[in-house]
C-alpha positions in Angstrom: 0.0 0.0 0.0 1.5 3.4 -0.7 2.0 6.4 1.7 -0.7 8.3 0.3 -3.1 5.0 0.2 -2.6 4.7 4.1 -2.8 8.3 4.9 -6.1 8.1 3.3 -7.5 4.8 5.5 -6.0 6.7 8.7 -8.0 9.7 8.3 -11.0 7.8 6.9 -10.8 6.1 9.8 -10.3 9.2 12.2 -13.3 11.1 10.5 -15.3 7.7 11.0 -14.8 7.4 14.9 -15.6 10.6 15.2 -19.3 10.3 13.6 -20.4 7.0 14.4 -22.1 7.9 17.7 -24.2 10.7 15.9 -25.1 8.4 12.7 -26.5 5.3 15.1 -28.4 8.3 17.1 -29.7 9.7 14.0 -30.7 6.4 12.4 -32.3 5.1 15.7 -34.3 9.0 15.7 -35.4 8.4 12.0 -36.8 4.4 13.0 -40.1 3.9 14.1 -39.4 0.9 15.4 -36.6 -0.7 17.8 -33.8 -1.8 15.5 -31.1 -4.5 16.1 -27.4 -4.3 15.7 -27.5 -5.9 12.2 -30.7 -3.9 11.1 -28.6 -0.8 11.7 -25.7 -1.8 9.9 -27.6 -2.8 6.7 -29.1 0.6 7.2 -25.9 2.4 7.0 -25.1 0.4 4.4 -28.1 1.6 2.6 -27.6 5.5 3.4 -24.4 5.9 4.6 -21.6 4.8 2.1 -18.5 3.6 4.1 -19.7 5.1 7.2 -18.7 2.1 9.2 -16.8 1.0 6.1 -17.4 -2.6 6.6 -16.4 -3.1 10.0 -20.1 -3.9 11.8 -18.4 -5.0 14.8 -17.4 -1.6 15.2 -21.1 -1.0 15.9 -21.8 -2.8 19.3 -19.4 -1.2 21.4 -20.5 2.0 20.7 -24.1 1.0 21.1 -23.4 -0.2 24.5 -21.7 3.0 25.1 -24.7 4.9 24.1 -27.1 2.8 26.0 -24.5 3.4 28.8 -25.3 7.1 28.6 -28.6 6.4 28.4 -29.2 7.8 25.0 -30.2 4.4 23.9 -32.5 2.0 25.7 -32.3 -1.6 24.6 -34.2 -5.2 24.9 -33.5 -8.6 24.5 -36.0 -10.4 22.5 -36.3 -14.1 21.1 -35.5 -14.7 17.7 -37.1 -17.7 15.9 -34.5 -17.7 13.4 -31.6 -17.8 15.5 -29.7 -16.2 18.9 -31.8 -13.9 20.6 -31.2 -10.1 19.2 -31.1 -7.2 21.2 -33.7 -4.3 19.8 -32.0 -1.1 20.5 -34.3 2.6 20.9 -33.7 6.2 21.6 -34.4 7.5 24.9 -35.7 11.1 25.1 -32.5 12.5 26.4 -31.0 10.4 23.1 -33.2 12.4 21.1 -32.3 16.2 22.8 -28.1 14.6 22.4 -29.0 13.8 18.8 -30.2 17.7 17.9 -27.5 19.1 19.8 -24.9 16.7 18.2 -26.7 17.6 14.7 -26.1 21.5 15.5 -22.9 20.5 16.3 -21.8 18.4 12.6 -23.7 21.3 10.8 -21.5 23.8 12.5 -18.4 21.8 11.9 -19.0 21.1 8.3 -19.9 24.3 7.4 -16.4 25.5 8.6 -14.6 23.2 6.9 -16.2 23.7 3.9 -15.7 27.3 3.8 -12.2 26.4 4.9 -11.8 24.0 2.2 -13.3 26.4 -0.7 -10.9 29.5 0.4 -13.3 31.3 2.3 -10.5 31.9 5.6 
Protein backbone atom coordinates (compact mmCIF):
# COMPACT_ATOMS: atom_id res chain seq x y z
CA UNK A 1 0.00 0.00 0.00
CA UNK A 2 1.52 3.39 -0.69
CA UNK A 3 2.04 6.35 1.67
CA UNK A 4 -0.66 8.33 0.32
CA UNK A 5 -3.09 5.03 0.20
CA UNK A 6 -2.61 4.70 4.13
CA UNK A 7 -2.85 8.30 4.87
CA UNK A 8 -6.08 8.12 3.34
CA UNK A 9 -7.49 4.78 5.46
CA UNK A 10 -5.98 6.67 8.74
CA UNK A 11 -7.95 9.74 8.26
CA UNK A 12 -11.03 7.80 6.92
CA UNK A 13 -10.78 6.09 9.83
CA UNK A 14 -10.31 9.19 12.24
CA UNK A 15 -13.25 11.11 10.52
CA UNK A 16 -15.33 7.71 10.99
CA UNK A 17 -14.82 7.39 14.89
CA UNK A 18 -15.63 10.63 15.15
CA UNK A 19 -19.31 10.26 13.61
CA UNK A 20 -20.43 6.97 14.37
CA UNK A 21 -22.15 7.90 17.66
CA UNK A 22 -24.18 10.75 15.86
CA UNK A 23 -25.05 8.38 12.68
CA UNK A 24 -26.51 5.32 15.08
CA UNK A 25 -28.36 8.31 17.12
CA UNK A 26 -29.75 9.68 13.98
CA UNK A 27 -30.67 6.39 12.40
CA UNK A 28 -32.29 5.06 15.68
CA UNK A 29 -34.29 9.04 15.70
CA UNK A 30 -35.35 8.45 12.00
CA UNK A 31 -36.83 4.40 13.01
CA UNK A 32 -40.15 3.87 14.07
CA UNK A 33 -39.37 0.89 15.38
CA UNK A 34 -36.61 -0.72 17.82
CA UNK A 35 -33.84 -1.83 15.54
CA UNK A 36 -31.13 -4.53 16.15
CA UNK A 37 -27.36 -4.35 15.71
CA UNK A 38 -27.51 -5.94 12.22
CA UNK A 39 -30.70 -3.88 11.08
CA UNK A 40 -28.61 -0.78 11.72
CA UNK A 41 -25.68 -1.83 9.95
CA UNK A 42 -27.65 -2.77 6.75
CA UNK A 43 -29.11 0.61 7.24
CA UNK A 44 -25.93 2.38 6.98
CA UNK A 45 -25.13 0.44 4.40
CA UNK A 46 -28.13 1.61 2.59
CA UNK A 47 -27.64 5.49 3.40
CA UNK A 48 -24.37 5.91 4.63
CA UNK A 49 -21.57 4.81 2.09
CA UNK A 50 -18.45 3.62 4.08
CA UNK A 51 -19.66 5.09 7.17
CA UNK A 52 -18.71 2.06 9.18
CA UNK A 53 -16.80 0.98 6.07
CA UNK A 54 -17.39 -2.55 6.58
CA UNK A 55 -16.37 -3.08 10.03
CA UNK A 56 -20.11 -3.94 11.82
CA UNK A 57 -18.42 -4.98 14.78
CA UNK A 58 -17.41 -1.63 15.19
CA UNK A 59 -21.15 -0.95 15.95
CA UNK A 60 -21.76 -2.78 19.26
CA UNK A 61 -19.38 -1.17 21.38
CA UNK A 62 -20.50 2.02 20.70
CA UNK A 63 -24.05 1.03 21.06
CA UNK A 64 -23.39 -0.17 24.54
CA UNK A 65 -21.68 2.98 25.13
CA UNK A 66 -24.66 4.93 24.10
CA UNK A 67 -27.15 2.78 25.99
CA UNK A 68 -24.53 3.38 28.76
CA UNK A 69 -25.34 7.14 28.56
CA UNK A 70 -28.56 6.37 28.37
CA UNK A 71 -29.25 7.83 24.96
CA UNK A 72 -30.23 4.43 23.86
CA UNK A 73 -32.50 2.02 25.67
CA UNK A 74 -32.33 -1.58 24.55
CA UNK A 75 -34.16 -5.24 24.94
CA UNK A 76 -33.50 -8.55 24.52
CA UNK A 77 -35.96 -10.37 22.50
CA UNK A 78 -36.28 -14.10 21.15
CA UNK A 79 -35.48 -14.65 17.68
CA UNK A 80 -37.09 -17.67 15.86
CA UNK A 81 -34.52 -17.71 13.41
CA UNK A 82 -31.63 -17.82 15.54
CA UNK A 83 -29.73 -16.24 18.89
CA UNK A 84 -31.77 -13.87 20.56
CA UNK A 85 -31.21 -10.06 19.21
CA UNK A 86 -31.11 -7.24 21.24
CA UNK A 87 -33.74 -4.35 19.83
CA UNK A 88 -32.02 -1.08 20.51
CA UNK A 89 -34.30 2.57 20.91
CA UNK A 90 -33.69 6.21 21.60
CA UNK A 91 -34.42 7.54 24.87
CA UNK A 92 -35.66 11.13 25.08
CA UNK A 93 -32.47 12.51 26.41
CA UNK A 94 -30.98 10.42 23.06
CA UNK A 95 -33.20 12.37 21.10
CA UNK A 96 -32.29 16.20 22.77
CA UNK A 97 -28.06 14.59 22.37
CA UNK A 98 -29.04 13.82 18.78
CA UNK A 99 -30.17 17.73 17.94
CA UNK A 100 -27.54 19.09 19.77
CA UNK A 101 -24.94 16.68 18.19
CA UNK A 102 -26.74 17.59 14.72
CA UNK A 103 -26.14 21.51 15.48
CA UNK A 104 -22.88 20.54 16.31
CA UNK A 105 -21.78 18.37 12.62
CA UNK A 106 -23.72 21.32 10.81
CA UNK A 107 -21.50 23.77 12.46
CA UNK A 108 -18.36 21.85 11.90
CA UNK A 109 -19.04 21.06 8.26
CA UNK A 110 -19.89 24.31 7.38
CA UNK A 111 -16.38 25.53 8.55
CA UNK A 112 -14.65 23.21 6.94
CA UNK A 113 -16.16 23.72 3.88
CA UNK A 114 -15.67 27.32 3.82
CA UNK A 115 -12.19 26.35 4.91
CA UNK A 116 -11.79 24.01 2.17
CA UNK A 117 -13.26 26.41 -0.72
CA UNK A 118 -10.92 29.48 0.44
CA UNK A 119 -13.26 31.29 2.26
CA UNK A 120 -10.51 31.90 5.61
Amino acid sequence: MDDSSSQLKKFQKELSSGTVSLVLLAVLGQSRQPMYGYQIAKRLEEVGEGVLAGKQSALYPVLRNLEGAGLLASEVEPSVSGPPRRYYRITKPGREVLREWVAAWNATRDSVDNVLQGGV
